[in-house]
C-alpha positions in Angstrom: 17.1 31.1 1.4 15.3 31.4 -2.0 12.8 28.9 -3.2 11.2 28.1 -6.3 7.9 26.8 -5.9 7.0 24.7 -9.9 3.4 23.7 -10.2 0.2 23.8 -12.3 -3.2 22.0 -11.1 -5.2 22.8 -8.2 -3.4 20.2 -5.9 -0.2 22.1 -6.4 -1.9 25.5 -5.7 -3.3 24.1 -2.4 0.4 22.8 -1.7 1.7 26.5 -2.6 -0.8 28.6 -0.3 -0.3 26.1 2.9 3.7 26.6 2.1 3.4 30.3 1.9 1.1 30.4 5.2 3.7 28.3 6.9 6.2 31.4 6.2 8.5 29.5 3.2 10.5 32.0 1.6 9.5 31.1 -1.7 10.3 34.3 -4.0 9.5 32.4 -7.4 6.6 30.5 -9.1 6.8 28.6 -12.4 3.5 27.5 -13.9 2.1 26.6 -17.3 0.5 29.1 -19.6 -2.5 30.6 -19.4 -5.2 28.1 -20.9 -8.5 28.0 -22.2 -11.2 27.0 -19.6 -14.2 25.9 -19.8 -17.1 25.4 -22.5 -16.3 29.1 -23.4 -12.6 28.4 -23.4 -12.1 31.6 -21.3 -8.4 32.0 -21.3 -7.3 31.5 -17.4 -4.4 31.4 -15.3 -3.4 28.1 -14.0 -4.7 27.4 -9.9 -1.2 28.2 -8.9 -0.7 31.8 -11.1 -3.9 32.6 -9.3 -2.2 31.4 -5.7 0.6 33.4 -6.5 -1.0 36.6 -7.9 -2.7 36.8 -4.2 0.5 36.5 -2.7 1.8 39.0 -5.1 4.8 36.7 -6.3 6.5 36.8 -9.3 5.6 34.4 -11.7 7.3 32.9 -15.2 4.4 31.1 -17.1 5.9 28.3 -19.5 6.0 25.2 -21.0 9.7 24.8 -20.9 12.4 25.5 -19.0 15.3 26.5 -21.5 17.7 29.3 -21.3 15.2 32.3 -21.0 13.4 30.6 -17.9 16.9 29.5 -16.8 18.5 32.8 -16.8 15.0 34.4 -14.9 15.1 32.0 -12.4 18.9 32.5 -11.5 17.9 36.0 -12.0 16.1 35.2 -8.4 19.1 33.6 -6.7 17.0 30.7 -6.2 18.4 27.6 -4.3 16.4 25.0 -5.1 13.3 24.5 -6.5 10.0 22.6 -5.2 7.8 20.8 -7.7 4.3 19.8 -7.7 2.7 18.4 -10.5 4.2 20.9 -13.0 3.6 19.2 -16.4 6.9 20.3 -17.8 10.2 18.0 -18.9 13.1 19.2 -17.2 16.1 18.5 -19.1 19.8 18.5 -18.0 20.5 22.2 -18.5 17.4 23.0 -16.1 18.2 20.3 -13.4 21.9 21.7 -13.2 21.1 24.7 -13.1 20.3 25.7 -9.3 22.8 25.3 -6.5 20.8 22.6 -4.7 18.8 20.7 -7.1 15.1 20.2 -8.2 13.0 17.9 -5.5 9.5 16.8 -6.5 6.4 15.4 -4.7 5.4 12.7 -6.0 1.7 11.4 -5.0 2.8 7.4 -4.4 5.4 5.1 -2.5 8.5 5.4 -5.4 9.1 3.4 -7.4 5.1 2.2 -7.5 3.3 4.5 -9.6 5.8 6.5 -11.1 4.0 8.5 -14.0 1.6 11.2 -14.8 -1.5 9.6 -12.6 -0.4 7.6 -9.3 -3.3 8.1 -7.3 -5.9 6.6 -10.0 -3.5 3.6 -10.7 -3.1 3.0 -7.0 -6.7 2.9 -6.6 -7.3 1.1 -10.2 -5.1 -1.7 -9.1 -6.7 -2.3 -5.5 -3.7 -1.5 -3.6 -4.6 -1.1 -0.1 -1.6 1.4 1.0 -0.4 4.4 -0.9 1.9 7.9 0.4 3.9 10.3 -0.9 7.2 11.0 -1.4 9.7 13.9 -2.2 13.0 12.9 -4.2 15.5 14.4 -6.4 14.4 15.2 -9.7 17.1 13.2 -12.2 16.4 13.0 -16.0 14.6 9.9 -16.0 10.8 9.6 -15.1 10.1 10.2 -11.5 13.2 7.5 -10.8 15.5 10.0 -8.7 17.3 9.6 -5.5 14.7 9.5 -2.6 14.6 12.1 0.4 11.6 10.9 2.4 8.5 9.2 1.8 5.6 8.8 4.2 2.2 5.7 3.9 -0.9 6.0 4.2 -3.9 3.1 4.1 -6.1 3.8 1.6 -9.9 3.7 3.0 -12.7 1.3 1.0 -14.5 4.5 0.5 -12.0 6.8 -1.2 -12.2 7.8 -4.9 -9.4 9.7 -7.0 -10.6 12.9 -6.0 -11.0 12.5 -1.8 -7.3 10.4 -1.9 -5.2 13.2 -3.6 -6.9 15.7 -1.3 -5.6 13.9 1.3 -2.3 12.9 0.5 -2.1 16.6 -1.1 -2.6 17.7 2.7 -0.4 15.4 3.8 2.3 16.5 1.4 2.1 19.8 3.0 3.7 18.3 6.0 6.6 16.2 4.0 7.7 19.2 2.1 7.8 21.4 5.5 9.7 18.5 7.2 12.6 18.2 4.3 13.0 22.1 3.2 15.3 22.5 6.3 17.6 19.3 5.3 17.6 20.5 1.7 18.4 23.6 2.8 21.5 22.9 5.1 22.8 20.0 2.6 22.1 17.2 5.7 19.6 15.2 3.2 19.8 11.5 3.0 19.3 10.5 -0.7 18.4 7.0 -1.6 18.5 5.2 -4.6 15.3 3.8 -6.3 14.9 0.2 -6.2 13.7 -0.2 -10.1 13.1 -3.9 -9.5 9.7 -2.6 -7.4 8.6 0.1 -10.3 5.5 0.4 -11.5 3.8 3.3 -14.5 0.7 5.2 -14.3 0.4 6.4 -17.5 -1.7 9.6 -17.9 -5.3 8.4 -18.5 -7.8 9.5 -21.0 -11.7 9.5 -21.5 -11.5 6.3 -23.3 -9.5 4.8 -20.4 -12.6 5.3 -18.3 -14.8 2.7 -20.2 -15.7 -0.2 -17.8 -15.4 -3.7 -19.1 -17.6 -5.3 -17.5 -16.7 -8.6 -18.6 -14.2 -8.5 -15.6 -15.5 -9.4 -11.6 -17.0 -6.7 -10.0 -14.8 -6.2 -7.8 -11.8 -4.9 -10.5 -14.7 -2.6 -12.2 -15.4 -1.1 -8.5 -12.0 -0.5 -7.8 -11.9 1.0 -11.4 -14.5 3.3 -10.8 -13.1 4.1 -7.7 -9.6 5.5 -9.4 -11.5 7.0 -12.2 -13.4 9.2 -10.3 -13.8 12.2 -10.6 -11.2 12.4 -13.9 -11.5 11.3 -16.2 -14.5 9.8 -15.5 -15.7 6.3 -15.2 -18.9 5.0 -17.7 -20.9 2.2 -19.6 -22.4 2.9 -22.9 -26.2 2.6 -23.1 -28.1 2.9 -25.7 -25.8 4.6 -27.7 -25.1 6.8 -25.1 -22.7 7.0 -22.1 -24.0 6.6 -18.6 -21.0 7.7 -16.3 -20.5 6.2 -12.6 -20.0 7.8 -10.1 -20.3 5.6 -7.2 -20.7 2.3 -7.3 -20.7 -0.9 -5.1 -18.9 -4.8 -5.5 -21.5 -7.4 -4.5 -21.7 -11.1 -4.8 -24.9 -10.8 -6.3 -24.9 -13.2 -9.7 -26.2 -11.7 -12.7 -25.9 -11.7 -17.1 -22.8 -9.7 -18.0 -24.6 -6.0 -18.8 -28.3 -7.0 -17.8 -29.9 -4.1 -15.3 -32.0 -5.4 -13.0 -33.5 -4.0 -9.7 -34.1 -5.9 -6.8 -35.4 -4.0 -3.3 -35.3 -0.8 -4.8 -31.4 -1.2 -5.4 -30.0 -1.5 -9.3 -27.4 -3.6 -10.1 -25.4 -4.4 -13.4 -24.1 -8.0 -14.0 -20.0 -8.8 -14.7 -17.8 -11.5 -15.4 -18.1 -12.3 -12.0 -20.4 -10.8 -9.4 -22.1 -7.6 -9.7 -21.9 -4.0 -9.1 -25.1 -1.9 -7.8 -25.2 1.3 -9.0 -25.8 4.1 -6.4 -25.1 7.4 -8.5 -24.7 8.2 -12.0 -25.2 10.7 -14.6 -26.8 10.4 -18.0 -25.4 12.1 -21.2 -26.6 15.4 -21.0 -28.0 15.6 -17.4 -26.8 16.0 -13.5 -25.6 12.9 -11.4 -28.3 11.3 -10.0 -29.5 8.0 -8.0 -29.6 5.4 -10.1 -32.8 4.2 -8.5 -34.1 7.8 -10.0 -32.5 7.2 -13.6 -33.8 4.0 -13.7 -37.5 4.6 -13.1 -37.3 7.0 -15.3 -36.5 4.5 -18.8 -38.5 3.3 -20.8 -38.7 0.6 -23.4 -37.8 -2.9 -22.2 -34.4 -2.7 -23.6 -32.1 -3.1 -20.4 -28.9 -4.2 -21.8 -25.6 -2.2 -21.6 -24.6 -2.5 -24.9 -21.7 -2.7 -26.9 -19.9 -5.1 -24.4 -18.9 -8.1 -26.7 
């Protein structure tokens, strides 16, 4: 059995190490190009070129798979390929091009979330219950026949970052499961329901801007699927304050007035609250917000730029 293992970002190169400790004969890695990194834009390897480096496989770094990629790939005798966030479209000469097919991990309970950012949108929206799931990779977006899927709750206290750590982990275990059905041909595929689809479109800096005209509790969960990228934050004085944690709370208060009360700082929103419990300043570390807001000065407490 040959495997192609497809993946860019540091989840996927997590996924790729546990695979390769388990003993998955993966004898191929595709990744996207080297990229610059950093405020130096040092030009890097992806997380998983670096994964596979260590394991001394061989790599093809792109950011398409057309007939040079195809022909390296076969090249391999590879089966079936294994994606993980790869960041590359996949067009019909690629998907027919191995024996078995193209099966992808996908960080949500298809057809919810399909898209580029599942785990933020699931959070975003206040969905209590999320998973992963593995299907075949067809030409549309993330709407391919299903091979298994397995939920989890999602806990009050997870943010972006700690839920796709986990489910990352989790996928681990899916992939290990289904490999041997993929392998043998004895996979169950099942169609999408489309009716119950949802999209989580990538999201961008400007995406993170809280509104906080909306309750408190929508901003919290926002914060909450923002964090840590691309970052949740309020301007203040012609500046932007990021959030990094944050709190709901029935507390009443003047949409964008700062006010502390026992030592705790909270921000008023269309309805309710939110105390702030860690930010960062333009320009500085994150911090307690009690710390930040000691340190202002000038009566001018007002989150601007809301209206």
């Amino acid at each position: 059995m040959s495997i192609l293992f497809a993946g860019t970002p540091q989840n996927a190169a997590v996924t790729l190490r546990e695979l390769l400790k388990a003993g998955t004969p993966i004898s191929l890695v595709l990744t996207r190009p080297d990229a610059p990194i950093g405020r130096k834009a040092a030009i890097t390897p992806s997380p998983v070129a670096l994964v596979a480096a260590e394991f001394d496989i061989p790599t093809i770094k792109s950011n398409k798979v057309d007939e040079v990629e195809i022909a390296q790939i076969q090249s391999h005798g590879v089966e079936f390929a294994i994606v993980v966030a790869l960041g590359v479209l996949l067009k019909n000469q690629a998907l027919t091009a191995l024996p078995k097919g193209w099966f992808n991990l996908h960080y949500s309970l298809l057809p919810r979330w399909r898209g580029a950012a599942p785990v933020q949108h699931a959070l975003m929206a206040g969905d209590s219950e999320t998973g992963i799931t593995v299907f075949q990779i067809d030409a549309g977006l993330d709407t391919g026949p299903i091979v298994s899927s397995l939920p989890t709750k999602i806990s009050p206290s997870e943010n972006a970052g700690d839920l796709l750590e986990r489910l990352t982990l989790l996928g681990v275990s899916l992939i290990l499961e289904v490999i041997p059905q993929i392998e043998s041909g004895l996979i169950n595929l099942k169609p999408q329901d489309d009716s119950g689809q949802t999209i989580a479109k990538k999201l961008f800096k400007a995406d993170g801007r809280i509104d906080l005209t909306l309750a408190s509790r929508e901003n919290a969960n926002r914060v909450r699927g923002l964090t840590p990228e691309p970052g949740a934050w309020i301007p203040f004085r012609g500046q932007t304050l990021k959030l990094w944690i944050v709190r709901d709370v029935s507390r009443s208060g003047s949409i964008g007035q700062l006010e502390i009360e026992s030592g705790k700082i909270f921000v008023g929103c269309g309805s309710g609250s939110l105390e702030l419990v860690e930010v960062q300043p333009a320009g500085k570390n994150r911090m307690a917000a009690a710390d930040w807001f000691r340190g202002l000065q000038g009566p001018d407490l007002k989150i601007g730029d809301i209206d």
